[in-house]
C-alpha positions in Angstrom: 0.0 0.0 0.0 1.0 3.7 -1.0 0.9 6.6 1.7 -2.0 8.3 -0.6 -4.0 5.1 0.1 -2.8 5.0 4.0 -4.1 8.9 4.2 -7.2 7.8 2.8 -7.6 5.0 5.5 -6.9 7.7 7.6 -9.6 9.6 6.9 -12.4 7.4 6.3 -11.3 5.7 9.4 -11.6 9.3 11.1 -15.1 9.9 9.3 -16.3 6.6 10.4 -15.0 7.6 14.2 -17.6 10.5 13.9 -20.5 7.9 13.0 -19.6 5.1 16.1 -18.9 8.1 18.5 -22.5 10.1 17.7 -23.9 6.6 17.9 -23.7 5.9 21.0 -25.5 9.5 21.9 -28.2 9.3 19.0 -30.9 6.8 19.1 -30.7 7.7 15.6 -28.0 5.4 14.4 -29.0 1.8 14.7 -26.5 -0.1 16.9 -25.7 -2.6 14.5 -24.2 0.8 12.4 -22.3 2.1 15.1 -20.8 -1.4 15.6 -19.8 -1.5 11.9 -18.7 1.7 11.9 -16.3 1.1 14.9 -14.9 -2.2 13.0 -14.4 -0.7 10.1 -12.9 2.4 11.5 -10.0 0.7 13.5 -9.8 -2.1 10.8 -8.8 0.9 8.4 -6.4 2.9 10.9 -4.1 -0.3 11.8 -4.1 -1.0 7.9 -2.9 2.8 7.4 -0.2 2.1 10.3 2.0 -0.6 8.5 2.9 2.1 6.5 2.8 5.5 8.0 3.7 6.4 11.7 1.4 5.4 14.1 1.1 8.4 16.6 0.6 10.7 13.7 -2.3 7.9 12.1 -3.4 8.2 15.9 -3.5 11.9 16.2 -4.9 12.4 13.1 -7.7 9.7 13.5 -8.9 11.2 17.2 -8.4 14.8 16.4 -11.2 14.2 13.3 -13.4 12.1 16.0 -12.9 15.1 18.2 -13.9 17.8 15.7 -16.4 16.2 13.6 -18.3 15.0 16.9 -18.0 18.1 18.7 -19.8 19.2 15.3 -22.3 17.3 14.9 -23.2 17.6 18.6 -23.4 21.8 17.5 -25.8 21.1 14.8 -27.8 17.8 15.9 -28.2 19.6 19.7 -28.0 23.1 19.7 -24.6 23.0 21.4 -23.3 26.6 22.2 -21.7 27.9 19.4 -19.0 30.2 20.6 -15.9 32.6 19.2 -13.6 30.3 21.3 -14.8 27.0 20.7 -14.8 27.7 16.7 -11.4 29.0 17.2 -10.3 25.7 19.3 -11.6 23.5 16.6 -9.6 25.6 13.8 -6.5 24.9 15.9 -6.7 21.4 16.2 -7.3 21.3 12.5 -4.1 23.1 11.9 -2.5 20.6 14.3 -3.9 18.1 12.3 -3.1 19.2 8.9 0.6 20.4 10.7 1.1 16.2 11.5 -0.1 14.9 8.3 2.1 17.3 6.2 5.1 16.8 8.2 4.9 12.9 8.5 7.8 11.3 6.5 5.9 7.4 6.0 7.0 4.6 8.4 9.3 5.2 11.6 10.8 1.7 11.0 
């Protein structure tokens, strides 16, 4: 496997962290989704691992779950919507855009 194929693990692992992680708050995702989605989703990171570093696979992977969930719990519940918290999201974006570009493939 290439690292444009890991990164794209990566990612739809990440997505797929938003789905299992809203699951288990939202009645509605059915369980046997979330259950999928949580196979699937590490299934996909330890693939990306045997060839990219895996604290940067991890990072990457939980700082998605983190902003896409803290997301969807804006829309789906009315969350408060703040200056600061938009701002906290952007930065751990940047963080996560910051380890993806400086990653160099596999620390063996």
């Amino acid at each position: 496997m290439n690292e444009s194929k890991a990164w794209l693990f990566v990612i739809i692992g990440g997505l797929l962290e938003v789905v299992w992680a809203s699951g288990f708050k939202y009645e509605e995702i059915p369980p046997l989704v979330v259950l999928i989605a949580i196979l699937a989703s590490f299934d996909l990171i330890i693939r990306a691992t045997k060839v990219l570093p895996v604290g940067t696979v991890y990072a990457v992977f939980a700082g998605m779950g983190t902003v896409g969930t803290t997301i969807v719990e804006m829309v789906l519940s009315g969350g408060a919507v703040s200056l600061l918290r938009i701002l906290l999201i952007l930065l751990l974006l940047a963080c996560i855009i910051g380890l993806k570009l400086t990653s160099k493939g596999s620390e063996n």
